[in-house]
N, C-alpha and C positions, 0 to 999 in steps of 0.2 A: 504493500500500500504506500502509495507517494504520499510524504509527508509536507512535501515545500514545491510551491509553484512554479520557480524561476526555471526558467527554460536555460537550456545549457546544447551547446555545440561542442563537441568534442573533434578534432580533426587530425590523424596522425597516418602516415602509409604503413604503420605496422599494426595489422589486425587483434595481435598477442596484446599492444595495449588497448587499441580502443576499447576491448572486449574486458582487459580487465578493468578499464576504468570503469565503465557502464553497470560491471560484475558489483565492483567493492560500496558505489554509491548506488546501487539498487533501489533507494527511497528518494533520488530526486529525478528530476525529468530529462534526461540522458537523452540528446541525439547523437548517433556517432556516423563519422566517413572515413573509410580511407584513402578516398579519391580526390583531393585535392579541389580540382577543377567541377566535382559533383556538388563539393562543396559551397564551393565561389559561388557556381547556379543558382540551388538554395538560400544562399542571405541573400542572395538578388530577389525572390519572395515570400520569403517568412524573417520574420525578426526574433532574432536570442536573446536571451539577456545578458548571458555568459560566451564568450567562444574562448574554447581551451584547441590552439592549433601548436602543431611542432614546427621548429622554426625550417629544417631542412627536409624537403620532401619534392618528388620530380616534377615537372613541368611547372609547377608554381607552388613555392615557399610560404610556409606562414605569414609572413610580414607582408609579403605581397597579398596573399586571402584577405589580411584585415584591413588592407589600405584600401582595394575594391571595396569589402562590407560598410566602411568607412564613410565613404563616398554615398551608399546609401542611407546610413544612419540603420545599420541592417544588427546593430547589437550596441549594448554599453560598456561593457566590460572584456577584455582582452585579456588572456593568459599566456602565455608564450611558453614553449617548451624547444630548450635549446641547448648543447652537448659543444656546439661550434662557433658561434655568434660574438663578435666583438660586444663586451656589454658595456663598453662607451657608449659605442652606437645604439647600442638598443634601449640605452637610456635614455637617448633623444626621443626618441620613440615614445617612450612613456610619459617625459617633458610633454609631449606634441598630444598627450592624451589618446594614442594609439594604444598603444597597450598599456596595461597597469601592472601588470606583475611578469617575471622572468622566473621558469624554475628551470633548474639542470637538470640532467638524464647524466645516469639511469634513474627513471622515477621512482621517488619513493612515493608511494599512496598516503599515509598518514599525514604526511608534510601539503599532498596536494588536499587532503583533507580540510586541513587550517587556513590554505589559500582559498578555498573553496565557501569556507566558512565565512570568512572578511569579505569577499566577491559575492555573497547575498545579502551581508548584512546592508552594503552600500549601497547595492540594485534595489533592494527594497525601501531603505530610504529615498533615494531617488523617486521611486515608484508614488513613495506616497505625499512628498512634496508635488511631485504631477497633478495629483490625485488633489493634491488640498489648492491646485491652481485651479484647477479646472473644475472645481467644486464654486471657488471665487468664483472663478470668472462667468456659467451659470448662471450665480446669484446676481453679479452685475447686468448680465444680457435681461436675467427676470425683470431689475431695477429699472432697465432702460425700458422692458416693455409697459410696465406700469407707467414708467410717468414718459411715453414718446411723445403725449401730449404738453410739458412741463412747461413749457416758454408759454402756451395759449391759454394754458389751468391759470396762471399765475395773477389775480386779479390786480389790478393796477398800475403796469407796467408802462402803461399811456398814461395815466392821471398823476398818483402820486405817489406811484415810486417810479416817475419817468428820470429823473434823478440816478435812483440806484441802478435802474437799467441800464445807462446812457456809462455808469461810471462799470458798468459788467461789460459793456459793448468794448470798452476802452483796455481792459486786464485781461480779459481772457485768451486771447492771443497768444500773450505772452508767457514766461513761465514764474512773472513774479507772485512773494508771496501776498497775500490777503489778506485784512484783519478786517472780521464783521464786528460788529457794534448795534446794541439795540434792546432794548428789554425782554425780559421771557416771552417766549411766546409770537413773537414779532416773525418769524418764521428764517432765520438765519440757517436753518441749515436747508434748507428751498433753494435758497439765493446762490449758497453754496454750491448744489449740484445744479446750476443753470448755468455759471461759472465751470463747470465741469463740462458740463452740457456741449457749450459755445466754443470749448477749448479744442485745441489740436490736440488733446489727450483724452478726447470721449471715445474712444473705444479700448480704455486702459482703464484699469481697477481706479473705480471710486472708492475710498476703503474711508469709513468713521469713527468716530472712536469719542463718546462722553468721558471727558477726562472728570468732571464730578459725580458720575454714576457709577465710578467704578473702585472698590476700597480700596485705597493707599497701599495695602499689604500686596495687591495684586497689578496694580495699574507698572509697574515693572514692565513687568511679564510681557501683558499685554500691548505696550507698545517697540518694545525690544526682543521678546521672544526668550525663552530659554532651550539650552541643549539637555539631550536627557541627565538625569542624576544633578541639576543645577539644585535644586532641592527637596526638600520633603512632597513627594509629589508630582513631581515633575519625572512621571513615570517614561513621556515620549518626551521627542523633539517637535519644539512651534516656534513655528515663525512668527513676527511679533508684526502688529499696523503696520510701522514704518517699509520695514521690508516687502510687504505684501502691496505696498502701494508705488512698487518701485514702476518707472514708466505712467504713473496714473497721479493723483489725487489723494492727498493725505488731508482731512477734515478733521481739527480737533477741537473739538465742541469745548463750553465752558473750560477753557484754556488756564483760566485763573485759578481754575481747583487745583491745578499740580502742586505739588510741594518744593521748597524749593530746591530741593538734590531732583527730583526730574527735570524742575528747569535746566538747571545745571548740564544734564546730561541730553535733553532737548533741546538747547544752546549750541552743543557739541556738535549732532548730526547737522542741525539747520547750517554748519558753520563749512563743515567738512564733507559733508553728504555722505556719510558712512555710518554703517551699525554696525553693532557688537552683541550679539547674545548674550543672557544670564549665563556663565560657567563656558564661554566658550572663549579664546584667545582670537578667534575668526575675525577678522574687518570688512564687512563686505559695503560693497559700492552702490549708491542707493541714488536715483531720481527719481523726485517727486515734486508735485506743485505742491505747496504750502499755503491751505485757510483754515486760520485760525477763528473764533468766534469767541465773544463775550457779552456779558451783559454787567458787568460790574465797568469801572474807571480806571481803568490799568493804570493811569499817570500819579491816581491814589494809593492806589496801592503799591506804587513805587517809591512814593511815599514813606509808607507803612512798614515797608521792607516786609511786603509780604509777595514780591515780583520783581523778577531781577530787570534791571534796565538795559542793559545789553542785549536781551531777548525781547524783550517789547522791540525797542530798534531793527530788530531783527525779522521778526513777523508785522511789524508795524509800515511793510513800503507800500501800501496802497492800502489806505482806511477806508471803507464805505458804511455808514451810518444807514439804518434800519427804521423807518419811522414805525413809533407804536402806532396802533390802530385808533385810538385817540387823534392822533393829529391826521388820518388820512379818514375821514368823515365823508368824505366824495363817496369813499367807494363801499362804504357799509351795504346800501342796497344790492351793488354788484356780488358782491361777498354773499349775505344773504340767499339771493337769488341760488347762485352758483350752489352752494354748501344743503338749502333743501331739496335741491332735483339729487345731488349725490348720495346725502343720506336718507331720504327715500327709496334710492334704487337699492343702497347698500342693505337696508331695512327692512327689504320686500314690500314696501306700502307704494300708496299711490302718490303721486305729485305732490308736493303740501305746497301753499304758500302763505305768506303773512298780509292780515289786513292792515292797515294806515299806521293803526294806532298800536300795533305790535312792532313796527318798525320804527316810530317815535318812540318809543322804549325804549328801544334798545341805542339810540341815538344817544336819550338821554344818561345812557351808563357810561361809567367811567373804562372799562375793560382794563383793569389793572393787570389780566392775562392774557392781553392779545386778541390775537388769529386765535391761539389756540382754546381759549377762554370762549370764546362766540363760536367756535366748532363745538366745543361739548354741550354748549347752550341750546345751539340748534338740535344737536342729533338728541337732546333729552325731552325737548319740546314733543319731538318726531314721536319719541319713543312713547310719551306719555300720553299721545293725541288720542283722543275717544275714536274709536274705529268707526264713525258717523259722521265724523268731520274733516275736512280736507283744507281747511283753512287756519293757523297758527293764531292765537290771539292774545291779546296784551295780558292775559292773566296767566297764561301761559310764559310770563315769563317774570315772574313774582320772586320766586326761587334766586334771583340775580343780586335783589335789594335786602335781602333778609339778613346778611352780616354786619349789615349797617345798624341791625339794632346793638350790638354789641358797645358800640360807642355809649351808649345810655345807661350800660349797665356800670354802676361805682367799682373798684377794686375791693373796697371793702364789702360791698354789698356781695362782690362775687365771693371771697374770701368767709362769709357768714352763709352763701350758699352751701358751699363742700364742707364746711365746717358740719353745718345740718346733717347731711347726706352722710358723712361717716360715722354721725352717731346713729343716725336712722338704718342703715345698712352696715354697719360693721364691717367696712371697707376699708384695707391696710394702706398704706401710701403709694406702695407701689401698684398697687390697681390706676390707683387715681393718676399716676403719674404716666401710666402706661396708654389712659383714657383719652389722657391732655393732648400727650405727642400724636397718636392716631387723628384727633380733631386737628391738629394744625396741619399733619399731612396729607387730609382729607380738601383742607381749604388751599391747600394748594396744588390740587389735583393729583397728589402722588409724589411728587417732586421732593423728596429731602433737602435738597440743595435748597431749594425756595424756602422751605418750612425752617430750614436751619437759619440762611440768612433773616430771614424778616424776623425771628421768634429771637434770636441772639441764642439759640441754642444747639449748642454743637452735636453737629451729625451723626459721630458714633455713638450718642445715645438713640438715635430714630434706631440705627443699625442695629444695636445691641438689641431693642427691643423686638426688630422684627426676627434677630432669631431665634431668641425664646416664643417666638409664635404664640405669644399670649396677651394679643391687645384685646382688651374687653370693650365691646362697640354697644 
């Protein structure tokens, strides 16, 4: 029973080995020839993963078999077997990625064993970096068919954000990098892949990456990659964003969350164009367009010295500002319109729209979350509409004003609330404390980051508490 998939070509004019080689490796997938030229034929239409050829044999020599197979890209791995061979020369050879390994004759088995060993381990690497491309690359062709509409989806690109478009029309050519700018919600990472989009790199990995949605213990990894054994864990080898974006589009969302030893280290690559794995001494050579995105004042926080200023200059050669939806009031209607024929469809329901006085509502909010604030707005309206009406109406969007009472309530008055409630229920603190965080990360649609900033309360307690999976709702 074959235990390992990698195909192998064996090629020698003496029958005694081919046969014992095929004999002693019984469990992997053994092609043998003694015929040279039979051989040559065959990687002109089948590909190996291995070819183990002898260097000296009549009418044409191993080195010449691989140079041919070569030519087609008809294997990856080269074994040379050779009794007569200058191994200067055939060191060039291996230099030039022809072949990878030289053993002498007379052969010993056990010896070709451990060459044989290291010649799959490699091919199978290889195999499955292929594998994790072509996987990308899939998900980006998916990405592209989803939004092949993105430039036309894109509401106000004539009105107002004729501005950001006009300054997208101007960048994207080129391969400089990008700093978005804009409150949450404002839709920077859209802008981001329209910039992608319009680029001489749109048919090259778009690759993203939330530098605040990802724990600090992890976000390494994740943008640099580790080799196997880097650490506890790190049971395979992965490639990291930077690398995976090489030829395409590296997006790093909320920029501001790194810490600053990843700036440090994100400073590095943007400086030199080169990565380095967790646990590997490798340097590998990396191109990539660089947008970056924020919603915080990075000049503040350089400030603050919580953002290196070298790296802001760095990512900072073309700024394009993001208007909240607050100030682009033109195009509410257009939005609107657009977002209930979409969640409608996505919904299964029928057409919905808004009457007068449900669009005057929503005029009159403040949208302290955007686009994306007025997307959940809609699609909850959609969701909640009485299956006998087809039209959205201003009570229907009530749900928007209601945190506003919040303001009315005293500190102390709230403070004589829970007071109440944990003598009335006999509720420990950390219920109560675990109730709080849920509510604020609820008002801010999920977002920790958001809940973290506005509340002054640091993250790795939202974190902490979501993995004791015991928030009481």
């Amino acid at each position: 029973m074959k235990m390992d998939h990698t195909r192998i070509l064996v090629v020698d004019d003496e029958p005694v080995i081919v046969e014992s080689i095929k004999d002693y490796f019984d469990y992997l997938t053994i092609t043998v020839f003694t015929d040279p030229v039979e051989a040559t034929e065959e990687l002109k239409n089948q590909y190996y993963d291995i070819v183990i050829a002898d260097y000296k044999m009549p009418r044409i020599s191993g080195l010449e078999l691989l140079i041919e197979a070569k030519k087609n890209e008809s294997y990856d791995y080269g074994i040379l077997l050779t009794a007569f061979a200058d191994k200067e020369l055939l060191q060039q050879f291996i230099n030039n990625n022809l072949i990878s390994q030289i053993l002498e004759k007379p052969l010993n088995l056990p010896v070709l064993g451990n060459s044989l060993a290291v010649a799959i381990e490699q091919v199978t690497k290889k195999q499955k970096s292929k594998a994790d491309l072509i996987a990308l690359k899939q998900k980006f062709d998916e990405l592209k068919r989803q939004e092949s509409s993105l430039h036309e989806s894109i509401i106000g690109l004539d009105k107002s954000l004729g501005e950001v478009h006009n300054n997208v029309k101007r960048i994207c050519k080129t391969s400089e990098n990008v700093l978005l700018t804009g409150e949450t919600g404002t839709g920077k990472s859209i802008i981001a892949r329209l910039i992608h989009e319009m680029s001489n790199r749109k048919d090259k990995p778009f690759v993203q990456i939330n530098c605040g949605a990802i724990p600090i213990q992890l976000i390494e990894s994740e943008l640099f990659g580790h080799k196997k054994g880097a650490f506890t864990g790190a049971v395979t080898e992965r490639k990291g964003k930077i690398e995976l974006s090489d030829s395409g589009t590296l997006f790093l969302d909320e920029i501001a969350e790194l810490t600053l030893e990843m700036q440090t280290r994100l400073l590095n690559v943007v400086q030199e164009k080169k990565v380095e794995q967790l646990g590997s001494d490798l340097v590998r050579k990396v191109d990539f367009r660089l947008i970056c995105a924020t919603n915080r004042n990075l000049e503040q926080a350089i400030r603050e010295k919580t953002f290196r200023e070298d790296l802001f200059y760095r990512i900072n050669t073309f700024p394009i500002c993001i208007p909240s939806l607050n100030e682009r009031m033109e195009d509410l209607e257009d939005l609107v319109n657009h977002l209930t024929v979409k969640f409608s469809q996505e919904l299964g329901k029928r057409i919905v729209t808004l009457n007068a006085k449900a669009l005057e509502k929503l005029r009159s909010y403040s949208w302290p979350g955007n686009i994306r604030e007025l997307e959940n707005a809609i699609k909850r309206a959609i969701i909640l509409l009485d299956h006998n009406r087809s039209e959205i109406q201003e009570k229907d969007f009530d749900f928007l004003f209601s945190p506003r009472q919040a303001e009315n309530i005293s500190f102390d008055g709230a403070i004589v609330s829970i007071r109440d409630y944990i003598v009335t229920h006999k509720t420990d603190l950390k219920t109560i404390e675990k109730q709080i965080l849920s509510s604020l990360e609820d008002l801010f649609q999920g977002n920790v980051m958001e809940a973290s900033r506005n509340s002054g309360i640091a993250k790795d307690r939202f974190y902490r508490a979501k993995k004791f999976n015991s928030f009481n709702r």
